[in-house]
C-alpha positions, 0 to 999 in steps of 0.5 A: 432702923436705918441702914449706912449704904456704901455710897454713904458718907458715915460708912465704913468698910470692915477691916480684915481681923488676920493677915490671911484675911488680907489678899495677897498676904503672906504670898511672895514673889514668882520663883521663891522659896516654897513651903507647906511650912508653919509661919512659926517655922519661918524667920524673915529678916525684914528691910533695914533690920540687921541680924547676927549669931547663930540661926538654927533649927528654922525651917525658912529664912528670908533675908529681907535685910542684913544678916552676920550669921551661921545658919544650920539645920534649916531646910531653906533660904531666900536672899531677896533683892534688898537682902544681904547675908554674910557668913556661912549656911548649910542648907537643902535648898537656896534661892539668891536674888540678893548678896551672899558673902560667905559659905554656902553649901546647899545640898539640893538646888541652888538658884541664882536670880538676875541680879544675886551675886554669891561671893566666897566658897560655894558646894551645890548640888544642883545649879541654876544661874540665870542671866544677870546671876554672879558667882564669883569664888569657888564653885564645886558641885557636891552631888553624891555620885560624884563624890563617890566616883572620885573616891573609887578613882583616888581607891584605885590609883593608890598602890596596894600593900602586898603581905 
């Protein structure tokens, strides 16, 4: 029996069977989102796809391409450089290279890339800008702590009833 060695003209190499076979797939690049996350519970709006309507309950969205939507109870996004989400997210965790137009509130850590660009009404709770990074609109954080302390000063300024 013979045998088709690599260097040989009729061979053919073996194709991976699954992505995960495949070398650097499913990976994505320095400083995105990350997840122990299933892929079911990840949604990726591919390039030159364009998505609207409600998104809920997703664990990832990764905006590749362009997205009109309401996005709740979804623990994480990433805008990409090609990405462009408009509309409004509730979300724990957000790391924009792209355009956001819209609003956003993001509970955790908010990360702006060189070159993303968030337009509209932004509540963070904490915040990362790198150079190259534009927010333009209106910016508050949202950390807990404040909020509470701006609560016990309004307290204290209002006149109390006296019986």
């Amino acid at each position: 029996m013979s045998t088709i060695k690599p260097s040989s003209p009729g061979f053919v190499p073996e194709l991976p069977r699954r992505s995960l076979d495949i070398p650097g797939a499913g990976r994505r690049g320095e400083g995105a989102v990350r997840s122990n996350v299933s892929d079911s519970r990840r949604l990726t709006v591919g390039r030159e796809i364009v998505l609207s309507g409600d998104i809920t309950a997703c664990e990832v969205l990764v905006v590749e391409g362009r997205v009109d939507a309401k996005l709740k109870n979804c623990q994480a996004i990433e805008i990409t450089p090609s990405g462009v989400f408009k509309g409004e997210a509730e979300i724990e965790e957000a790391d924009i290279s792209g355009s956001f137009d819209g609003v956003l509130t993001v509970r955790g850590r908010l990360t702006v890339r060189n070159g993303g660009r968030i337009q509209g009404t932004v509540r963070y709770g904490q915040l990362e800008v790198e150079a190259g990074g534009e927010i333009n609109g209106d910016l508050q954080s949202a950390t807990p702590a404040k909020a509470e302390a701006k609560a016990a000063a309004k307290a204290e300024d209002r006149p109390t009833a006296t019986p």
